[in-house]
N, C-alpha and C positions, 0 to 999 in steps of 0.2 A: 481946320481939316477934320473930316468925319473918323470915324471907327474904322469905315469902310476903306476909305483912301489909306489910311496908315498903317491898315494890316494890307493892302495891297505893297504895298513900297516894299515891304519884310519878304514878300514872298517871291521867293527867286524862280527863275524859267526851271531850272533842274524838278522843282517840287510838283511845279503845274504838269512838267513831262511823267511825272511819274502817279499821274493819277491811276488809276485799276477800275474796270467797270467789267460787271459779268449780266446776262441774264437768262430770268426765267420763265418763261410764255408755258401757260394753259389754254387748250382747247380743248373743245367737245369734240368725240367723235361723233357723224352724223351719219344717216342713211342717203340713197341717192334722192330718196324725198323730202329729205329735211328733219325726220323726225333722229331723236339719241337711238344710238348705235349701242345695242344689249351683247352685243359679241363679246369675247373675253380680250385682255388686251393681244395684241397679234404675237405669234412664237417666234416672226423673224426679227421683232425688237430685241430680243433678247428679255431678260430680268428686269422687272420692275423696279424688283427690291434693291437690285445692286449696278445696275447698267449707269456711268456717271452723266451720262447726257438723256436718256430718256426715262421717263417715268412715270405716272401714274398721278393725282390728284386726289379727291376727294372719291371720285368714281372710276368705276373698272373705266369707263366708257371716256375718263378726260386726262388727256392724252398732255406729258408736262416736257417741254423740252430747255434743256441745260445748257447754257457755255459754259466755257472754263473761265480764267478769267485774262482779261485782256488790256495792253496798254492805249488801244487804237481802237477806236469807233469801228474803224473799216472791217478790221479782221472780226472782233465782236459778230458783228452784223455777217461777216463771210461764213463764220462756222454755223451762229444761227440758221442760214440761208441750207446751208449741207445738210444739217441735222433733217429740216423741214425736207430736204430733197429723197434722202434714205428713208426718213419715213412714209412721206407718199407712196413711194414703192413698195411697202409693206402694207398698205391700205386699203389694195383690191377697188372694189368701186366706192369706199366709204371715201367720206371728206372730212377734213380737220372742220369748223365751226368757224368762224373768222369774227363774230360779235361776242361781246361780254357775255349779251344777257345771252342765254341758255336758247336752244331750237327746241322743239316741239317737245315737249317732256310727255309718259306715260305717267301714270298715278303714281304716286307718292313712294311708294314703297317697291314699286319695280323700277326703281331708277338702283342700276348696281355699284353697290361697296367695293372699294378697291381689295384686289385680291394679291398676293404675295409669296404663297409657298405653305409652307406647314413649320417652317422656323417660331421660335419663340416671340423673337420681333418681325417676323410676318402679322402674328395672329395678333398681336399688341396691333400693329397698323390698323388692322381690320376692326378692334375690339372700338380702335380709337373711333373712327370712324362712326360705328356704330351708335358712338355716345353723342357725335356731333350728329347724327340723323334723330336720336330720342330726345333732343335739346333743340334746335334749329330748324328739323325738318331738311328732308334729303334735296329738296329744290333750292334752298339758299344757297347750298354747297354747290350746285351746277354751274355759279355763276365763275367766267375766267377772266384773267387778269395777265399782266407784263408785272415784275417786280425787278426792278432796277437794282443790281448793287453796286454800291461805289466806295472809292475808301481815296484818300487823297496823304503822302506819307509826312509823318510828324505830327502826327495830330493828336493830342491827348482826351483822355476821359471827358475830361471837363468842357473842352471845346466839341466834343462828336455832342453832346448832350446840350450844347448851344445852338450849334447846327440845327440838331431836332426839332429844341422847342421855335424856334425859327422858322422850321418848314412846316410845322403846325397852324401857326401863325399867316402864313402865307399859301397856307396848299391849294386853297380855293383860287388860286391864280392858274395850275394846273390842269384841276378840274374844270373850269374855265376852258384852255386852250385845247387841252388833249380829251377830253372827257366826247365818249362817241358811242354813247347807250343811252338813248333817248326814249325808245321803241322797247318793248317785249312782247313776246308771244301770249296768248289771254291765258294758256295751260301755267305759265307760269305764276298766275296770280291767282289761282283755280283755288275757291275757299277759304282765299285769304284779304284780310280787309287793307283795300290799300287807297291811298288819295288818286291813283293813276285813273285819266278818262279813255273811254272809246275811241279808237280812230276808225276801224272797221273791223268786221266781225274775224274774232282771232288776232288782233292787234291792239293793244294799249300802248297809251306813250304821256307823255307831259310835253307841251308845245313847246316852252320855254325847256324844256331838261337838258341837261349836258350829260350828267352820270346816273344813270338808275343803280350801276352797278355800286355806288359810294352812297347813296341814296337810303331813306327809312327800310326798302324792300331787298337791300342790297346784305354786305356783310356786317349785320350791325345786330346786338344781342341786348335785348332788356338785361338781363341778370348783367352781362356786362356794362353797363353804363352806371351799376352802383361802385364798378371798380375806377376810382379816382387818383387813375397812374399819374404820379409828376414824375417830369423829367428836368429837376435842377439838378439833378447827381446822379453817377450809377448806383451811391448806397440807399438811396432812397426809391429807384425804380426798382432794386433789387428785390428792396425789402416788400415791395407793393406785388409783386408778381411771384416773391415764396409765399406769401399769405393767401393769394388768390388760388395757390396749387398744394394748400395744406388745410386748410379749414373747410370744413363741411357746409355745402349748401345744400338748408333745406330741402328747395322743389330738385335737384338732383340727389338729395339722399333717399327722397322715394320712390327715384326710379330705380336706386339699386343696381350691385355689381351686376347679381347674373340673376334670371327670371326663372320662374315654377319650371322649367325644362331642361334648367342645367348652362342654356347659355348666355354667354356676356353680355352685358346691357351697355356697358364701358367701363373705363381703366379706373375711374376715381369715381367720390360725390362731391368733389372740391369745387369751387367756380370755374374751374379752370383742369382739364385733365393733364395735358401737359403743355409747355411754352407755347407751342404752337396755335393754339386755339386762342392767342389771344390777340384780337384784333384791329389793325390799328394803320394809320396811312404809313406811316415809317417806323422800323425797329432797330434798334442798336443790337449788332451783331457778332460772333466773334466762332470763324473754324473750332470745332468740336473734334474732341481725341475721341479714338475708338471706346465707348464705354461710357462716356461722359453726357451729361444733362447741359442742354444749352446755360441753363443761368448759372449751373459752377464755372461754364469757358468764362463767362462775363465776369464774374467775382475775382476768379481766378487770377485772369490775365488782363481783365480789361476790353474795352471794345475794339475792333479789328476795321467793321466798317459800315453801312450804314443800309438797310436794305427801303427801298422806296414801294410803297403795295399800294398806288390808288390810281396806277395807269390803265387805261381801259384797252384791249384791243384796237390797234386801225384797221379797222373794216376793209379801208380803201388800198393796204399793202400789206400783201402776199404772206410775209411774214410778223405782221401784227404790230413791227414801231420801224421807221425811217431813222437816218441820219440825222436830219435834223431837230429833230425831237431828243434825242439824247444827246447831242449837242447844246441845246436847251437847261435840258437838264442838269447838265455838268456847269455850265453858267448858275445856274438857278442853285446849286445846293452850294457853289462856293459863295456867292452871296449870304445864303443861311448863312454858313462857317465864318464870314469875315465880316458881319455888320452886329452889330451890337445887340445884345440877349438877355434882357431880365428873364430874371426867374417867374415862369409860371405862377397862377393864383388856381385853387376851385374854381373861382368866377370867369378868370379866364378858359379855362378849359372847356367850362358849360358854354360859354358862347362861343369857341371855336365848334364845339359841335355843331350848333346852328348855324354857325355860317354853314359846315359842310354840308347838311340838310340843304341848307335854303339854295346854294351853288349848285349843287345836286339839279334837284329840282325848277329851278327856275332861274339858270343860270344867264339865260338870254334874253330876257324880258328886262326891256328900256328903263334903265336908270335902277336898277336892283342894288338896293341898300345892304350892305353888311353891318356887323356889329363893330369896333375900332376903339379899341381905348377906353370905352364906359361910353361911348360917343358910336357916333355912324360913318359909313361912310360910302360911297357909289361905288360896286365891284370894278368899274371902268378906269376910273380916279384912281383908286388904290390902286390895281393892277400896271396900268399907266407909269406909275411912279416906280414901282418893283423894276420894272421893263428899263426904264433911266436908270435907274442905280446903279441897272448890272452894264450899263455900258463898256467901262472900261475895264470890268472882267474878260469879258467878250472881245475886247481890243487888244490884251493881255493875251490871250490864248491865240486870238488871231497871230500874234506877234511868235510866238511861243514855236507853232505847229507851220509860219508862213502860206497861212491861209486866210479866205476871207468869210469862210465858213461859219463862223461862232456868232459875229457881226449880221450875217445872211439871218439866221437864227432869231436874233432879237429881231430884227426888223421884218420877221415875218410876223411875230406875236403882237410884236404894235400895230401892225395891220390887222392881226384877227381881233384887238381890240377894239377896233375904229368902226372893223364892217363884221358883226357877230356873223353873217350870212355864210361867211367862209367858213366857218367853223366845224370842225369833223361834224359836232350833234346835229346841224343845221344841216351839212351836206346830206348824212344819214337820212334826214325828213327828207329833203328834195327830192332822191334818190328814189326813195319810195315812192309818194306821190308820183314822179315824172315816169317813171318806167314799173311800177310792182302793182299798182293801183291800192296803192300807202296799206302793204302786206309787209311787215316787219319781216316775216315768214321767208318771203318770195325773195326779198330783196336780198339776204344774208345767204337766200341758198346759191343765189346767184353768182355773187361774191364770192364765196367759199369754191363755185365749181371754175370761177375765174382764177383765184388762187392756186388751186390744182393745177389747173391748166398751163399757168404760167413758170412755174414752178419745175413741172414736168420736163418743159422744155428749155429752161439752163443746160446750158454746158454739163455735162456730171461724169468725170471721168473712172474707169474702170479701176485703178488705183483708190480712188478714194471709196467708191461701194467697196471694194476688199476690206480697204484699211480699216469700216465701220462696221461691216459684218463680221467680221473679227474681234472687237470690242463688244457686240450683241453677243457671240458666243463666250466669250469670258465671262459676259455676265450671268451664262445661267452654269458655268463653272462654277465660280463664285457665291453663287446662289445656293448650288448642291453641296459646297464647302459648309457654308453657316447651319444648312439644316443638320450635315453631318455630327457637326461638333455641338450640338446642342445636348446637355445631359437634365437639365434644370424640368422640372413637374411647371408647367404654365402659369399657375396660381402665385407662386415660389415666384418665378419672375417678377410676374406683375408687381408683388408687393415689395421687392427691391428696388424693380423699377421707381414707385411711384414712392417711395420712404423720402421723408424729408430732409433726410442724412445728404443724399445724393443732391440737395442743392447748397449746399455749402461752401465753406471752401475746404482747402485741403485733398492730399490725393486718395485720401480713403474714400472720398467720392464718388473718384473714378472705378469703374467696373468692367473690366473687359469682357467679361462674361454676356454685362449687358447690351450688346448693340442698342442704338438711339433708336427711338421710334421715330 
């Protein structure tokens, strides 16, 4: 009997009903032409800074929307749906963006910084931000994504960090199925050197690509790839991510805190300014106290749940991921959790990149080799197998939920393995080509004005616009609250913020003074 089979036997119906899943969708805001939307973010949102479902990204202009979190796919999916519904209505003629890659960018530097208030951790936000545009450049950061969280109850340190190295191991299976950024606009590659070809003028793409957005031109950083995170333990990720946000790097200590005119250039010179910036398909996660730095919650208490960063928008629904996709998903990461987990190597790790590279880019081109064990193996074959294993997960939940839902699921991804043609990247091409005349551009503004459109006309009852404009208004309450009570010189912040005290453990860590950036 496998690993698999004999931690399924242990796991009772109770544990599977009590899975938790929340998420978090990025878009761009756009103009009715397609190009980014420079407006500031709209006042009938309410607060950036404090509103719990809507907010802000990298850019004033990318637009972040929140669940809470939730026992049920459906409800998950119902509040997302609401969210997206109140803020169309505050949208005027713009549109949300419905692809990864980015719509029509201006130059570099007039693409705008998210903005916050005049609080201490407002201008931290902003400072942060800043530091990820003098490091990466502000176009990287345009790119959106879906971040899944999940948490499944009873599950210890040592097993969420199985799980992980697990879905590392395997993510190119996702990339694979869900991966739907094939295409980018040419502005986006505008002076910078990339493997991407021509499809027509204002359109680049990779024939074969699944994920541009997981891809070399995607969220991926030279300085970061000398950071070699293992994940056999929390003490050992821990220890890898306070060093990466305490040691001085070089080529960012001579970009420097703040420039010849007094203003901030960003928060740190470290590899790393804070947790957030570092970047990765999954992070082990854990709710943070008012005051507290993400890696003291971890230390502290241990990890909570498990957050997934490598889903691309679907282009092709309204609200960016379907039911059956995280139904997928919820199969796929109990799998990580219950099949057998060696510890990670360096060697390993270096060729999990490559696969994600090579997935990335050439994810549908016939008979595509990954790296396997010191060995090779067909993304088809392997994938194929992952697809079996989770059978009787998926027969379990089906059993669990009395549905046939989970089972529908798999057998939809054995089918996307069989005929690639189906596949979101593949459709994305069709699409273009059949109706855009292969305009990356043309196709997503399309889409996006279809998403509106459908969107708009939902049901949306007069009760629930109250009940969310209500919660907008609280949060620029809320917002005038924190600016109020701020006494602290900014500088004096920063540097509590960013002291290496604050990743520790213990509760002298905690600082309620300091809101989380």
């Amino acid at each position: 009997m496998s690993i698999l089979q004999q931690a399924l036997k242990t796991l009772a119906p109770a544990r599977l009903q009590g899975i938790r899943r929340g998420i978090e969708k990025e878009s761009l805001r756009a103009t009715p032409a397609g190009a980014l939307a420079l407006t500031p973010h709209p006042a009938a949102l309410g607060s950036a800074l404090t509103h719990p479902n809507i907010t802000t990204d990298y850019s004033e202009s990318q637009l972040e929307l929140i669940t809470g979190v939730h026992g049920s796919v459906e409800q998950c999916l119902e509040e997302l749906t609401q969210v997206h519904q109140f803020t169309y209505r505050a949208l005027g003629d713009e549109l949300m963006w419905v692809s990864s890659m980015p719509c029509v960018l201006p130059t570099d530097e007039t693409i705008p910084i998210g903005r916050y208030g005049s609080s201490n951790v407002s201008r931290a936000k902003s400072v942060y931000r800043m530091g990820l545009a003098h490091r990466y450049g502000r176009r990287m950061q345009t790119i959106s994504g879906i971040h899944y969280n999940w948490s499944l109850p009873g599950v210890s340190d040592a097993e969420y960090f199985a799980l992980i190295r697990n879905f590392r191991r395997h993510a190119f299976l996702l990339l694979y199925l869900f991966g739907a950024s094939p295409a980018a606009t040419s502005s986006f590659v505008s002076a910078r050197r990339h493997e991407l070809q021509t499809l027509t003028q204002g359109t680049v793409y990779m024939p074969h690509g699944t994920s541009l957005r997981m891809g070399r031109l995607g969220y991926q950083s030279a300085a970061q790839s000398s950071l070699a995170v293992s994940y056999n333990g929390l003490e050992g990720y821990a220890a890898s991510l306070h060093e990466a946000l305490t040691k001085p790097y070089p080529a960012y200590e001579a970009i420097g805190i703040v420039n010849p005119g007094g203003e901030y250039n960003q928060l740190a010179t470290s590899l790393l300014q804070i947790e957030n910036e570092f970047y990765g398909t999954i992070r082990p996660k854990r709710v943070i106290r008012p005051g507290e730095r993400p890696l003291h919650a971890l230390r502290e208490r241990g990890v909570e749940y498990v957050e997934v960063r490598l889903l691309d928008l679907d282009p092709f629904v309204p609200i960016g991921i379907k039911a059956q996709t995280i139904r997928f998903l919820d199969v796929f990461l109990l799998h990580c959790l219950l099949s057998g987990s060696p510890e990670d190597t360096p060697q390993e790790i270096a060729a999990l990149g490559r696969n994600q590279h090579r997935t990335a880019a050439f994810g549908r081109e016939p008979g595509l080799v990954l790296e396997r064990d010191g060995g090779e193996a067909r993304l088809a074959d392997w994938g194929a197998e992952i697809v079996a294993q989770c059978a009787p997960i998926a027969a379990m939940l089906d059993a669990v939920h009395d549905t046939s839902d989970y089972g529908d699921a798999l057998r939809s991804a054995e089918a996307l393995l069989q005929n690639p043609d189906m596949l979101p990247s593949a459709r994305v091409l069709a699409a273009m080509a059949r109706d855009h005349r292969n305009s990356f551009a043309a196709f997503t503004l399309s889409q996006s004005e279809q998403a509106k459109s459908k969107l708009l006309k939902l049901p949306y009852a007069g009760g629930l616009h109250a009940r969310l404009e209500g919660i907008a208004r609280q949060s620029l309450a809320d917002q005038a609250a924190v600016e109020a009570a701020d006494t602290m010189p900014f500088e004096q912040y920063r540097q509590q913020y960013i002291s290496p005290e604050r990743l520790g453990r213990g509760k002298a860590a905690i600082t309620p003074a300091l809101a989380t950036v």
